[in-house]
PDB file of N, CA, C, O and CB in Angstrom:
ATOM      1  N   UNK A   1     120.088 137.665 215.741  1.00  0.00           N
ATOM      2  CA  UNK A   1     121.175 137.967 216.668  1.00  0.00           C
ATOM      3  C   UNK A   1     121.077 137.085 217.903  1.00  0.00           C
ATOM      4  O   UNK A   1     122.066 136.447 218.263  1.00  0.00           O
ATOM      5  CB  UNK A   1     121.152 139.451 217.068  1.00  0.00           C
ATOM      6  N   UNK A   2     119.796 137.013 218.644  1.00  0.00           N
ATOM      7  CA  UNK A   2     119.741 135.938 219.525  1.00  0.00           C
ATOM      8  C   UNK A   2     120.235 134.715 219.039  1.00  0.00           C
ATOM      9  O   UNK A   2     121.294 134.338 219.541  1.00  0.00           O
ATOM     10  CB  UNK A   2     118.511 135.750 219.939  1.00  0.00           C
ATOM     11  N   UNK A   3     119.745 134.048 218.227  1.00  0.00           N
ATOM     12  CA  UNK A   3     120.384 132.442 217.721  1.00  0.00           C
ATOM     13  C   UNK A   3     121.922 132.845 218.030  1.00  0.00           C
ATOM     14  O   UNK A   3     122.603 131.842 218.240  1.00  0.00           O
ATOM     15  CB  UNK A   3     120.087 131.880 215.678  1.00  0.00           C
ATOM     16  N   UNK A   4     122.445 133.736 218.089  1.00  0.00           N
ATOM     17  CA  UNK A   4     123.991 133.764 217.423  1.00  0.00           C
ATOM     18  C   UNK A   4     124.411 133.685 218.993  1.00  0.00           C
ATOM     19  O   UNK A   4     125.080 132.713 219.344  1.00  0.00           O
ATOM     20  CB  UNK A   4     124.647 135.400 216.273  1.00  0.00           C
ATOM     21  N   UNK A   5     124.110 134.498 219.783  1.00  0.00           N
ATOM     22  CA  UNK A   5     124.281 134.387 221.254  1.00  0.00           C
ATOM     23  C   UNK A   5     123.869 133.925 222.192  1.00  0.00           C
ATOM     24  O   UNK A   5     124.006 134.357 223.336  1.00  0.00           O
ATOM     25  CB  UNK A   5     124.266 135.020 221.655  1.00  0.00           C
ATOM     26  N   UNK A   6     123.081 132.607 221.715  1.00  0.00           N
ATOM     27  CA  UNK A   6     122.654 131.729 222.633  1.00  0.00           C
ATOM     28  C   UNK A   6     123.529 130.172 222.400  1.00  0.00           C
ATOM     29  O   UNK A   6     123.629 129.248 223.208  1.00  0.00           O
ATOM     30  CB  UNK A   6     120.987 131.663 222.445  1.00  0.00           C
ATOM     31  N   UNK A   7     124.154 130.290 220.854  1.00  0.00           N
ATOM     32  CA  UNK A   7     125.239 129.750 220.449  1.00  0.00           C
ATOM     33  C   UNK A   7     126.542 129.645 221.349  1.00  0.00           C
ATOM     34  O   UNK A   7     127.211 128.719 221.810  1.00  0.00           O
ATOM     35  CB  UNK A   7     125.458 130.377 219.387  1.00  0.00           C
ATOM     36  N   UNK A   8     126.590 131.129 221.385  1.00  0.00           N
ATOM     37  CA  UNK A   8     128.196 131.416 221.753  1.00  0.00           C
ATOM     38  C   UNK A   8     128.080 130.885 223.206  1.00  0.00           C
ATOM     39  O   UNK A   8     129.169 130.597 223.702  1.00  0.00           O
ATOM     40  CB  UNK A   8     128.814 133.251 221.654  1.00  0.00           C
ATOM     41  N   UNK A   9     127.198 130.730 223.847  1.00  0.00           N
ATOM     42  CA  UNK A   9     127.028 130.923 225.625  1.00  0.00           C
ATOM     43  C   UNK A   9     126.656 129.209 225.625  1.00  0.00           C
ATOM     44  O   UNK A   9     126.591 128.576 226.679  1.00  0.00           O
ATOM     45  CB  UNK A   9     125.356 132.344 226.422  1.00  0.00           C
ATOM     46  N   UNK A  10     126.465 128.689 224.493  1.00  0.00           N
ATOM     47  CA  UNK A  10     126.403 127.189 225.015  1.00  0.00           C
ATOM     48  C   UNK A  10     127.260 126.744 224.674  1.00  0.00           C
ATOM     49  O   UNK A  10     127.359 125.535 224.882  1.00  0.00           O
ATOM     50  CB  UNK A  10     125.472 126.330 224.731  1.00  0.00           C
ATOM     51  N   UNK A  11     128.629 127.609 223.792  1.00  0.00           N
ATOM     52  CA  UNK A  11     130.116 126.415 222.679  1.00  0.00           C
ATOM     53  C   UNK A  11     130.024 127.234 224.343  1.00  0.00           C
ATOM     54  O   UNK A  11     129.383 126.494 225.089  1.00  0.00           O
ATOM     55  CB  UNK A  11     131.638 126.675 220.502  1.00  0.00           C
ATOM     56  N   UNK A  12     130.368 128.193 224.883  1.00  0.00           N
ATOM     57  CA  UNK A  12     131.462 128.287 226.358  1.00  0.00           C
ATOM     58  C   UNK A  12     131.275 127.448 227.709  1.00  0.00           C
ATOM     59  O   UNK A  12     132.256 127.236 228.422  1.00  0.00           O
ATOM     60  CB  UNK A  12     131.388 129.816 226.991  1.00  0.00           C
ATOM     61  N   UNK A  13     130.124 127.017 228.022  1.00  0.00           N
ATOM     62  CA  UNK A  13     129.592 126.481 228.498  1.00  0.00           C
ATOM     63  C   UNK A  13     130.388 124.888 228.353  1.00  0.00           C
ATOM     64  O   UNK A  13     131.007 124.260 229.212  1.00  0.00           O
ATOM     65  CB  UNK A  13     128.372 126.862 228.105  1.00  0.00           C
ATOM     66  N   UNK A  14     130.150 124.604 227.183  1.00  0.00           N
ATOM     67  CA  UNK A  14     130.375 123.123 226.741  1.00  0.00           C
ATOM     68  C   UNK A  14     132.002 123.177 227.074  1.00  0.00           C
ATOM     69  O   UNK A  14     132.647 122.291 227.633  1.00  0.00           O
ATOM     70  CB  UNK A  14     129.896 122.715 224.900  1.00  0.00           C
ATOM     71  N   UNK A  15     132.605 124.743 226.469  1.00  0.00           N
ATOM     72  CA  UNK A  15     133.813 124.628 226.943  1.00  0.00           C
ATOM     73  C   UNK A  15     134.585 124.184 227.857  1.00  0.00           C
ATOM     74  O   UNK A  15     135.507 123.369 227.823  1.00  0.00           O
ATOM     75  CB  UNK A  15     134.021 125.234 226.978  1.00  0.00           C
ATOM     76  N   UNK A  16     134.038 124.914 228.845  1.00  0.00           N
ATOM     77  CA  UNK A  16     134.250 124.716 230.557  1.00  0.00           C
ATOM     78  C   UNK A  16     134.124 123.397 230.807  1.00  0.00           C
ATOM     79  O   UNK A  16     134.924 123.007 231.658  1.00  0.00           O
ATOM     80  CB  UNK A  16     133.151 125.473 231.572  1.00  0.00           C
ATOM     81  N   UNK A  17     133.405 122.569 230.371  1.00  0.00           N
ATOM     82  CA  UNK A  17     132.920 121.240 230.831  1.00  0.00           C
ATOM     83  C   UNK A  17     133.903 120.214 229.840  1.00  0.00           C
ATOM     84  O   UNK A  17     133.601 119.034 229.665  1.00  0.00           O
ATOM     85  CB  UNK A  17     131.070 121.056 230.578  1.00  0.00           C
ATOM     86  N   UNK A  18     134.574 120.565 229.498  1.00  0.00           N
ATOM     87  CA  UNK A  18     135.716 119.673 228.266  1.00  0.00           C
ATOM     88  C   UNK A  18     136.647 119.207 228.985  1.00  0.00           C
ATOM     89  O   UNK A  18     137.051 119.749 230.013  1.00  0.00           O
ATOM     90  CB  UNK A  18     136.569 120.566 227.003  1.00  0.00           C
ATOM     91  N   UNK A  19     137.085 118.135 228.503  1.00  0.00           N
ATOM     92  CA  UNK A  19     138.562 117.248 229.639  1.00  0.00           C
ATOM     93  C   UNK A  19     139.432 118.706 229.256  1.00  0.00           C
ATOM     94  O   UNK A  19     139.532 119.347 228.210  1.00  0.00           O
ATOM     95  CB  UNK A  19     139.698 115.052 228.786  1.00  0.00           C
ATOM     96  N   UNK A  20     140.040 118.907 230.729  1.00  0.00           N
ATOM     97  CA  UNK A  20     141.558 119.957 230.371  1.00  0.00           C
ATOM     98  C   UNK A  20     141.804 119.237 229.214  1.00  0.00           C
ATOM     99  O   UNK A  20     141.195 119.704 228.251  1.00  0.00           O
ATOM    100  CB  UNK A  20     143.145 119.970 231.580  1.00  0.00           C
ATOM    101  N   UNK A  21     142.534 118.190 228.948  1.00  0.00           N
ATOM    102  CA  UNK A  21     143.455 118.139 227.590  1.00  0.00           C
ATOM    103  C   UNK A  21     142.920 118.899 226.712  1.00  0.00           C
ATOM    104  O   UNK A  21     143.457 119.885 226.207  1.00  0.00           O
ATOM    105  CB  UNK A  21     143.638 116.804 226.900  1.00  0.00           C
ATOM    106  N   UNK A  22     141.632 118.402 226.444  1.00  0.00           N
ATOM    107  CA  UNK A  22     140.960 119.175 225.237  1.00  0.00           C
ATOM    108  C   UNK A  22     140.959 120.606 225.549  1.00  0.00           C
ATOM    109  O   UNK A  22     141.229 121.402 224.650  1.00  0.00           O
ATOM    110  CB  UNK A  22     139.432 118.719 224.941  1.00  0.00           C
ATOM    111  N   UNK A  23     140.685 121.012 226.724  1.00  0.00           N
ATOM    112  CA  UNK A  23     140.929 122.633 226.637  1.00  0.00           C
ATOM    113  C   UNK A  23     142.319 123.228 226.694  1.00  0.00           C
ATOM    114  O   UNK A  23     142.494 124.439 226.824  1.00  0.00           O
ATOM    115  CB  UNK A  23     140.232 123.310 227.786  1.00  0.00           C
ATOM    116  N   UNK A  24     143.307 122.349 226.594  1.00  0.00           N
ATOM    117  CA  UNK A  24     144.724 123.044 226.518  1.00  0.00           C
ATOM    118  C   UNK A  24     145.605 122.783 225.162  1.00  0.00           C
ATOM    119  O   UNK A  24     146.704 123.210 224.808  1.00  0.00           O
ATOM    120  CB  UNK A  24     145.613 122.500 227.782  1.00  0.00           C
ATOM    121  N   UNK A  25     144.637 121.883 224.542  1.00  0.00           N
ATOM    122  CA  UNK A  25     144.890 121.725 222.721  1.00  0.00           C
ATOM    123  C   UNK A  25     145.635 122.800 222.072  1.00  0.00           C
ATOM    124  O   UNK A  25     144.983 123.823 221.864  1.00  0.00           O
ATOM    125  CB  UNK A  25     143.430 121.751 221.810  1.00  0.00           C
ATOM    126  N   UNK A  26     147.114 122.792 221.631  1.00  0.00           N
ATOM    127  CA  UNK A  26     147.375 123.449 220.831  1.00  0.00           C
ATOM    128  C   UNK A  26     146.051 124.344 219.895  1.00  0.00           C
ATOM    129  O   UNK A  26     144.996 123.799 219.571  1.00  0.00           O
ATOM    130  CB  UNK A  26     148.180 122.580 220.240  1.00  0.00           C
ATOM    131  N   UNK A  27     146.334 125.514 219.641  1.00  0.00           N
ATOM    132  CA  UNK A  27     144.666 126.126 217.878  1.00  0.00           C
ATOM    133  C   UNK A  27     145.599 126.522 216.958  1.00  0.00           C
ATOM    134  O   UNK A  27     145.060 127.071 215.997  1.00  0.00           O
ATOM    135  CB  UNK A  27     143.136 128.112 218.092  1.00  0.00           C
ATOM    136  N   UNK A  28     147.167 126.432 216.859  1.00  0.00           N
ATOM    137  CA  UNK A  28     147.742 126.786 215.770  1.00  0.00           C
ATOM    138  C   UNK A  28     149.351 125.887 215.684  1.00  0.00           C
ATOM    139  O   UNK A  28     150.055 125.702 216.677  1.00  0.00           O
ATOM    140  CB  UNK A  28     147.787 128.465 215.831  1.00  0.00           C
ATOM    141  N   UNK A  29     149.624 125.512 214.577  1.00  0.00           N
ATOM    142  CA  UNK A  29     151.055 125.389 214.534  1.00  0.00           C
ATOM    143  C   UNK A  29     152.075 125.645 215.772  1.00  0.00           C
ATOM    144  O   UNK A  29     152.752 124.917 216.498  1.00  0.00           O
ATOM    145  CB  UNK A  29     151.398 126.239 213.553  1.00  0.00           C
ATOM    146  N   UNK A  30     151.795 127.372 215.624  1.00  0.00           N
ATOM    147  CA  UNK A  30     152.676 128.044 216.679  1.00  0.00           C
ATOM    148  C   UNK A  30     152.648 127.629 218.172  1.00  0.00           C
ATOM    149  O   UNK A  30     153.606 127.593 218.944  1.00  0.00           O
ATOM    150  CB  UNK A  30     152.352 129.435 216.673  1.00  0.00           C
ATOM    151  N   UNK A  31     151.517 127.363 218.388  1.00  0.00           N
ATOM    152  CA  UNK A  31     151.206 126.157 219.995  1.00  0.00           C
ATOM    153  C   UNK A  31     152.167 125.497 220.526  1.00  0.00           C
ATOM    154  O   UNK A  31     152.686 125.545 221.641  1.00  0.00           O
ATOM    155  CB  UNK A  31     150.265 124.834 219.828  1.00  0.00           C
ATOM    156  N   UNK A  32     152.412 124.671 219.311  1.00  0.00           N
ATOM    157  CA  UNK A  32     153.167 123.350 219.615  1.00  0.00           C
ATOM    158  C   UNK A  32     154.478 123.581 220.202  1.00  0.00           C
ATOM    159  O   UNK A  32     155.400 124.295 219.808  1.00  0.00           O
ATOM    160  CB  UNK A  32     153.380 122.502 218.360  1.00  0.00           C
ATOM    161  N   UNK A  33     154.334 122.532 221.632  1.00  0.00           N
ATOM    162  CA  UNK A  33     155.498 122.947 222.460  1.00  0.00           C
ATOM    163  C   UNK A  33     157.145 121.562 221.624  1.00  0.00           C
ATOM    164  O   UNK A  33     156.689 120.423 221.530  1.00  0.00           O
ATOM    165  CB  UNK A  33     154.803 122.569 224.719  1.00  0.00           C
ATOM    166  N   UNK A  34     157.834 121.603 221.407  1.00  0.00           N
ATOM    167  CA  UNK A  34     158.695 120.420 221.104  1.00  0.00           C
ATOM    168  C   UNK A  34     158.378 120.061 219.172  1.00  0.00           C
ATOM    169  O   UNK A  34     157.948 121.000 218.501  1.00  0.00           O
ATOM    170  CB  UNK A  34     158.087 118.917 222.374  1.00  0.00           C
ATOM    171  N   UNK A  35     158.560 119.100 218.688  1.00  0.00           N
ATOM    172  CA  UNK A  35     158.476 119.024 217.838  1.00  0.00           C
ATOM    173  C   UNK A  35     159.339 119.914 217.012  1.00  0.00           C
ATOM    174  O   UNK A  35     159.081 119.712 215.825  1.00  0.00           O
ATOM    175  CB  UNK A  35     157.483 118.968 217.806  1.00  0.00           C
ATOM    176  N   UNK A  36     160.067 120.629 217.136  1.00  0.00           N
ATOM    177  CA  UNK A  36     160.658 121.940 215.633  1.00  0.00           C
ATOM    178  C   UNK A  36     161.625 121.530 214.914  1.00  0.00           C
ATOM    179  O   UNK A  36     162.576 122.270 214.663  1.00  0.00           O
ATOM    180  CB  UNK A  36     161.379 123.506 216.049  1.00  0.00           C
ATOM    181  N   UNK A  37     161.569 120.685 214.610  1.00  0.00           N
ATOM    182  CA  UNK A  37     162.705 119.677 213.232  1.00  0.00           C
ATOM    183  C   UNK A  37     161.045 119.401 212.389  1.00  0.00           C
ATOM    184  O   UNK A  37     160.918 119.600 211.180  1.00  0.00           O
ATOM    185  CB  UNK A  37     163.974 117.362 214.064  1.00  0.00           C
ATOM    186  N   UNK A  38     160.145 119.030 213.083  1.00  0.00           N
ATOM    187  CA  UNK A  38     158.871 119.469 211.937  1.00  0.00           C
ATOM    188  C   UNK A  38     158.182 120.154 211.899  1.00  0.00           C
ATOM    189  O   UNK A  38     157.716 120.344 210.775  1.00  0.00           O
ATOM    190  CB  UNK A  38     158.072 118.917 211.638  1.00  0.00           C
ATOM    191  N   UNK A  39     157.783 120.761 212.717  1.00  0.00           N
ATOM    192  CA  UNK A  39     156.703 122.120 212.562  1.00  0.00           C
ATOM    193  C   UNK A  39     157.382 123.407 212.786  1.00  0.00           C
ATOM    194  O   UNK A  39     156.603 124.263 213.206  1.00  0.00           O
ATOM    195  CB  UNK A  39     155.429 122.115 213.700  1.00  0.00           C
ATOM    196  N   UNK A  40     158.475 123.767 212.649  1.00  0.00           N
ATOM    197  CA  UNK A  40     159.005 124.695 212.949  1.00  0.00           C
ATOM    198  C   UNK A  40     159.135 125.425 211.488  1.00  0.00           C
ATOM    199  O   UNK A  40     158.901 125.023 210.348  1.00  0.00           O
ATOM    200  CB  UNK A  40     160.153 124.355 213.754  1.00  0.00           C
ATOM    201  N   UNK A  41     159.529 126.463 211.925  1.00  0.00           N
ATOM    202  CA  UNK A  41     159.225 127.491 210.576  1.00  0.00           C
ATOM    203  C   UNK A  41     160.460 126.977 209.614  1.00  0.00           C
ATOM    204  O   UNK A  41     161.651 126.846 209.893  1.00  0.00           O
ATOM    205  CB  UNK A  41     159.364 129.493 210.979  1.00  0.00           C
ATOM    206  N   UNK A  42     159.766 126.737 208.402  1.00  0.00           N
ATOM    207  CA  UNK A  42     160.562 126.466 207.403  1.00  0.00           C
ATOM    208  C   UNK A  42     160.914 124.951 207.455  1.00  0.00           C
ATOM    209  O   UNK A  42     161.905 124.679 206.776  1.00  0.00           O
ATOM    210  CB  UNK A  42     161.713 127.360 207.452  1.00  0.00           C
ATOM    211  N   UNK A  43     160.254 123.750 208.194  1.00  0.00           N
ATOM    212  CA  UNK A  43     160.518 122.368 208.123  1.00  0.00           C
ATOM    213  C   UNK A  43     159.701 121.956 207.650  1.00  0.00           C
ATOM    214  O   UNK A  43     158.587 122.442 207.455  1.00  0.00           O
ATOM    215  CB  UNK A  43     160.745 121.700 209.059  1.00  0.00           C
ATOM    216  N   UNK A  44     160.276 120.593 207.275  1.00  0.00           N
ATOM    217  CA  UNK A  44     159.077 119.995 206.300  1.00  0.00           C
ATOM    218  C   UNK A  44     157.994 119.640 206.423  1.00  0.00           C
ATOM    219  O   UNK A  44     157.591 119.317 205.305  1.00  0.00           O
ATOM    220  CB  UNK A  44     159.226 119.147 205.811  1.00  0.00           C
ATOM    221  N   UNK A  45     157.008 119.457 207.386  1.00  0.00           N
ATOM    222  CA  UNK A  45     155.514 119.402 208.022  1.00  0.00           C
ATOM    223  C   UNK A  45     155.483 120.184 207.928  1.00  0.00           C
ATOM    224  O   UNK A  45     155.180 120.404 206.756  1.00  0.00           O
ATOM    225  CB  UNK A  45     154.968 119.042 209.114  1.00  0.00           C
ATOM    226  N   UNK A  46     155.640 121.246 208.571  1.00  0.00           N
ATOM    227  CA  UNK A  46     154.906 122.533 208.424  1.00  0.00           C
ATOM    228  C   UNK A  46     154.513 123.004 207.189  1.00  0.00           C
ATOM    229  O   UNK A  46     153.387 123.461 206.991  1.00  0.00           O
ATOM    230  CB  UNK A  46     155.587 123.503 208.915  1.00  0.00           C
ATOM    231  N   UNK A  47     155.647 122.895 206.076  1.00  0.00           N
ATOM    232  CA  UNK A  47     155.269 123.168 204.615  1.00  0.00           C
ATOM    233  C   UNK A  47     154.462 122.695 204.006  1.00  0.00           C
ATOM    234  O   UNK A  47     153.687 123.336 203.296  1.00  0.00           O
ATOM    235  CB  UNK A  47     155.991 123.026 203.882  1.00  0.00           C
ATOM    236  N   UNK A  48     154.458 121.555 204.135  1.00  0.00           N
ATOM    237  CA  UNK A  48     153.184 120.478 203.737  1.00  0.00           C
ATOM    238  C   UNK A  48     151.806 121.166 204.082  1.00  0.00           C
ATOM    239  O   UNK A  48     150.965 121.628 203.310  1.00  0.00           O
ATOM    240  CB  UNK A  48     153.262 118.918 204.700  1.00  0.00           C
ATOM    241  N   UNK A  49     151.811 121.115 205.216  1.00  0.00           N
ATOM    242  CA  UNK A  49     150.403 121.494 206.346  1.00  0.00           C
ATOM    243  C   UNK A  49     150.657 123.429 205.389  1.00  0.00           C
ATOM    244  O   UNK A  49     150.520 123.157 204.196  1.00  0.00           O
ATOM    245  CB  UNK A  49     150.954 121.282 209.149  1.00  0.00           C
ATOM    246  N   UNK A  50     150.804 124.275 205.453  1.00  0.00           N
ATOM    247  CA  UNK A  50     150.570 125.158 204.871  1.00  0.00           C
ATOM    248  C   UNK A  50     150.627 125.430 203.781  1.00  0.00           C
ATOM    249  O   UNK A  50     150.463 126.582 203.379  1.00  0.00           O
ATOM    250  CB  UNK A  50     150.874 125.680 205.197  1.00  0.00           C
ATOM    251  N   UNK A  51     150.939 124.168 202.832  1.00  0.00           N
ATOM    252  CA  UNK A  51     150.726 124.318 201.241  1.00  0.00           C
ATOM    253  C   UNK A  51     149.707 123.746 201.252  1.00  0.00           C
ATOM    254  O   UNK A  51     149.029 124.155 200.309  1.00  0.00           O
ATOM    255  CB  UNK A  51     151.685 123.767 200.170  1.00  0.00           C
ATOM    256  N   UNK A  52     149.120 122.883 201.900  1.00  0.00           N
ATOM    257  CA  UNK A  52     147.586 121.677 201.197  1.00  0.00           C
ATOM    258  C   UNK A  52     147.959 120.569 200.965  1.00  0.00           C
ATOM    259  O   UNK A  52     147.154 119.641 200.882  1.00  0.00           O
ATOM    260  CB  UNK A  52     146.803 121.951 199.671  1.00  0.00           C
ATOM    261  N   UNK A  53     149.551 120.369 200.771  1.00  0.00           N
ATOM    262  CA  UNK A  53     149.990 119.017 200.008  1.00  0.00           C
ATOM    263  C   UNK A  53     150.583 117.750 200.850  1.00  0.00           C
ATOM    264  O   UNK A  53     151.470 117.009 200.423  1.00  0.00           O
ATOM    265  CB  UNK A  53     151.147 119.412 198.976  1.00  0.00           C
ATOM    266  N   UNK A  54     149.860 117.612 202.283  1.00  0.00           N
ATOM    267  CA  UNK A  54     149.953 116.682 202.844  1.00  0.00           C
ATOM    268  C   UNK A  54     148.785 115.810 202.152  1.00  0.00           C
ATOM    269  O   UNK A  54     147.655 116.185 201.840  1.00  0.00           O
ATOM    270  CB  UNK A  54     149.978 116.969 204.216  1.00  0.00           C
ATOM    271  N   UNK A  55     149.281 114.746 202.027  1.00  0.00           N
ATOM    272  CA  UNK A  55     148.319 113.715 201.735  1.00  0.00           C
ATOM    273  C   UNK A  55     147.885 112.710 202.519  1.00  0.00           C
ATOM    274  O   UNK A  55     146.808 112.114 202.544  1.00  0.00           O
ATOM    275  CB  UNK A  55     148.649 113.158 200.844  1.00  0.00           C
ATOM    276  N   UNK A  56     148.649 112.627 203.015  1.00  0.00           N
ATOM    277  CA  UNK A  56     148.462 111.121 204.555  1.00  0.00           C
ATOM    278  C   UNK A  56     149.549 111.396 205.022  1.00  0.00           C
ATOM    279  O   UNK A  56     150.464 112.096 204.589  1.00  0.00           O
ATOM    280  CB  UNK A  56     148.423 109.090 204.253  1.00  0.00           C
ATOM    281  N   UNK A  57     149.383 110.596 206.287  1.00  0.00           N
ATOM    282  CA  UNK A  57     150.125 110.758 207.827  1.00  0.00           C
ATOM    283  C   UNK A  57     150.220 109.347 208.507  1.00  0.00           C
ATOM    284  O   UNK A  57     149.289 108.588 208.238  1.00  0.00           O
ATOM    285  CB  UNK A  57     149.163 111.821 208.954  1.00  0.00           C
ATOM    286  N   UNK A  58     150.947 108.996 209.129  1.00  0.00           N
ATOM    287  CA  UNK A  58     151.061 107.901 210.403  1.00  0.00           C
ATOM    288  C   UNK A  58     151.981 108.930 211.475  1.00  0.00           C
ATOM    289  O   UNK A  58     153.093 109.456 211.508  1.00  0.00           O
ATOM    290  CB  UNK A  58     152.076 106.112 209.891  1.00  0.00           C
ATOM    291  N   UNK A  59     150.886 108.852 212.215  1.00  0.00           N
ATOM    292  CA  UNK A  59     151.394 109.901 213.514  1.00  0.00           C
ATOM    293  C   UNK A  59     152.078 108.446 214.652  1.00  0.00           C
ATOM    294  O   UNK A  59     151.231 107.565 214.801  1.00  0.00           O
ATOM    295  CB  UNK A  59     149.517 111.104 214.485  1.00  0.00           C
ATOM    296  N   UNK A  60     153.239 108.216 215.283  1.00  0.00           N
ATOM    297  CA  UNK A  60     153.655 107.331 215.661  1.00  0.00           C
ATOM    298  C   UNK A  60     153.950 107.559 217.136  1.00  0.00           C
ATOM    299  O   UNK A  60     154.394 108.706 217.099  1.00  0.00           O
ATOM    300  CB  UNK A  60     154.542 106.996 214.871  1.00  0.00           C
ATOM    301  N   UNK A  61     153.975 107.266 218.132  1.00  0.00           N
ATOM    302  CA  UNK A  61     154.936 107.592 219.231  1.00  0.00           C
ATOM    303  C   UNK A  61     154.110 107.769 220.597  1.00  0.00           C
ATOM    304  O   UNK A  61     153.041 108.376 220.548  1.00  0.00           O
ATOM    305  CB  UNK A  61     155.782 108.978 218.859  1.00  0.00           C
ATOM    306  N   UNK A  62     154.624 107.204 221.932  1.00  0.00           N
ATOM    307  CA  UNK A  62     154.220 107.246 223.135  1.00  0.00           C
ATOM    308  C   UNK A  62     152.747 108.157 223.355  1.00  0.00           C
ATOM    309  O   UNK A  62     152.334 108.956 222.516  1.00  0.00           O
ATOM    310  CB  UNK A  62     155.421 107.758 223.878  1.00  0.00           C
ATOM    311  N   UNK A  63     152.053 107.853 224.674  1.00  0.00           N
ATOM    312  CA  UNK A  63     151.044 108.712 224.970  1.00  0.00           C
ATOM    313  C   UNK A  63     151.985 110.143 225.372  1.00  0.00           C
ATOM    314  O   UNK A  63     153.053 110.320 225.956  1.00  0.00           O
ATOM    315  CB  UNK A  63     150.007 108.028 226.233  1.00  0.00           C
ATOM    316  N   UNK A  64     151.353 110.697 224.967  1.00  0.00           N
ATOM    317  CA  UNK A  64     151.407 112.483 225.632  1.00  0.00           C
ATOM    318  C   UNK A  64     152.918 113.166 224.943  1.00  0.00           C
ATOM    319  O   UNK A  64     153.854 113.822 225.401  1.00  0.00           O
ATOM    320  CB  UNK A  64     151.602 112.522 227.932  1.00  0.00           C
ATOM    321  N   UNK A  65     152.556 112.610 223.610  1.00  0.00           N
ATOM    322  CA  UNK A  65     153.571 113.334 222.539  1.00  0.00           C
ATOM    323  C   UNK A  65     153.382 114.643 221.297  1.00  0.00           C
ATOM    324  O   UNK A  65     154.132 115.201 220.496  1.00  0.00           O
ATOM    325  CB  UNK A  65     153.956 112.186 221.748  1.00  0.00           C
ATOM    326  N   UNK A  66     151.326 114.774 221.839  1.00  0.00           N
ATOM    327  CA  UNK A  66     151.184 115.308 220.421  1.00  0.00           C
ATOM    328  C   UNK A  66     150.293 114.889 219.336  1.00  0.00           C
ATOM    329  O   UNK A  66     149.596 115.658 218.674  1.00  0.00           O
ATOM    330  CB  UNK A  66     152.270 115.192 219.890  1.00  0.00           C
ATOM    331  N   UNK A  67     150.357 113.716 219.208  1.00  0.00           N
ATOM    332  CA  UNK A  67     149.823 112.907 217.894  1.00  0.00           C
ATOM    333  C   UNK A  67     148.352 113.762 217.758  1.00  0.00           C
ATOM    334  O   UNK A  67     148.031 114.386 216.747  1.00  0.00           O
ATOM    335  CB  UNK A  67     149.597 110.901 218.180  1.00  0.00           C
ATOM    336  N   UNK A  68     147.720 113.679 218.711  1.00  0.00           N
ATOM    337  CA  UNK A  68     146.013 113.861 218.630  1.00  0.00           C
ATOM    338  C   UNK A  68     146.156 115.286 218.277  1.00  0.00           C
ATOM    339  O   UNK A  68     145.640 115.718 217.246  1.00  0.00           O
ATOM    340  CB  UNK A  68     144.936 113.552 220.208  1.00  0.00           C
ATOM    341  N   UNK A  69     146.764 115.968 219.002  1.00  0.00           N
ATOM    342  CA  UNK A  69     146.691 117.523 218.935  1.00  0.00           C
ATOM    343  C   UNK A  69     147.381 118.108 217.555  1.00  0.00           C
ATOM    344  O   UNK A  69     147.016 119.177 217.065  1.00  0.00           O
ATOM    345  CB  UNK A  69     147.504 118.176 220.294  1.00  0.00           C
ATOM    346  N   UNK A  70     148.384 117.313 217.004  1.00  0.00           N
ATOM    347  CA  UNK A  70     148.648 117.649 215.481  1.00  0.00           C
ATOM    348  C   UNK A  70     147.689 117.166 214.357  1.00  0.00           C
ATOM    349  O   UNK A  70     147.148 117.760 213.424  1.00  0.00           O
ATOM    350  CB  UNK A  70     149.967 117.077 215.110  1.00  0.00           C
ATOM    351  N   UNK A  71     147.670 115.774 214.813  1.00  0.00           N
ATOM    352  CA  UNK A  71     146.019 115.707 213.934  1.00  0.00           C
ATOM    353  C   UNK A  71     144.969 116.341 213.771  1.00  0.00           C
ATOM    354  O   UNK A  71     144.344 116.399 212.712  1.00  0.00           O
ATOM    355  CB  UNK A  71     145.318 114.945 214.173  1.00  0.00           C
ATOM    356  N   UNK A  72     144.662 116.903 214.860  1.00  0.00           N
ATOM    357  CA  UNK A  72     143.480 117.964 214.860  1.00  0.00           C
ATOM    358  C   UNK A  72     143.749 119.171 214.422  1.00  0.00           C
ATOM    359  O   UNK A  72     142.830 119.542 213.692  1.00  0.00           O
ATOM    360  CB  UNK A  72     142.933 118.216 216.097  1.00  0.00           C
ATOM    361  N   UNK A  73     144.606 119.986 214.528  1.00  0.00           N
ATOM    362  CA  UNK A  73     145.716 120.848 213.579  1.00  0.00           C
ATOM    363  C   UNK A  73     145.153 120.903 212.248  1.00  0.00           C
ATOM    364  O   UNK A  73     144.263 121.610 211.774  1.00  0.00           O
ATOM    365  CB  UNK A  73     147.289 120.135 213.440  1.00  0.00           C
ATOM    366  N   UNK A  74     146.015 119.823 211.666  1.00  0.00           N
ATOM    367  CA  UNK A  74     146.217 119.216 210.092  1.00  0.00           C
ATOM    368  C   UNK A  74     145.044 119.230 209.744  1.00  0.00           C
ATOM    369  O   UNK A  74     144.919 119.612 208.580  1.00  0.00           O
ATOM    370  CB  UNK A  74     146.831 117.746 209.798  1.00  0.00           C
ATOM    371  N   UNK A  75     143.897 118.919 210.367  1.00  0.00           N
ATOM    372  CA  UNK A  75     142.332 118.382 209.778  1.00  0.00           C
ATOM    373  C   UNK A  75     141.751 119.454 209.483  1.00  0.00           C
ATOM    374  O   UNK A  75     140.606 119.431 209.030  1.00  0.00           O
ATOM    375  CB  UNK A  75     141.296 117.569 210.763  1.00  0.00           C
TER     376      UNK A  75
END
């Protein structure tokens, strides 16, 4: 039980100390602010990404659109 909670108190730790971006990362689909012609319920990314049957990706487009934070998603 100790190992397990000396774990948890160093991922929070490490947390705190993470660039904001990384701590304001979308953790689900539902996150995602913009994007809903593809990740929106019932579009075609999203289906992909919740069937398994994405196979590859080229994520395309300006800084501070997303790309990293859907990749990390998908993975």
């Amino acid at each position: 039980v100790t190992d397990d909670l000396f774990a948890s108190a160093v991922g929070q730790r490490l947390a705190r100390r993470a660039p904001l971006a990384d701590r304001l990362r979308p953790v689900r689909l539902d996150d995602i602010v913009g994007q809903e012609h593809l990740v929106g319920a019932e579009k075609p990314l999203r289906r992909l990404i919740e069937e398994d049957r994405l196979s590859s990706v080229v994520l395309w487009g300006p800084p501070g659109t997303g790309k990293t934070s859907l990749a990390r998603l998908i993975a």
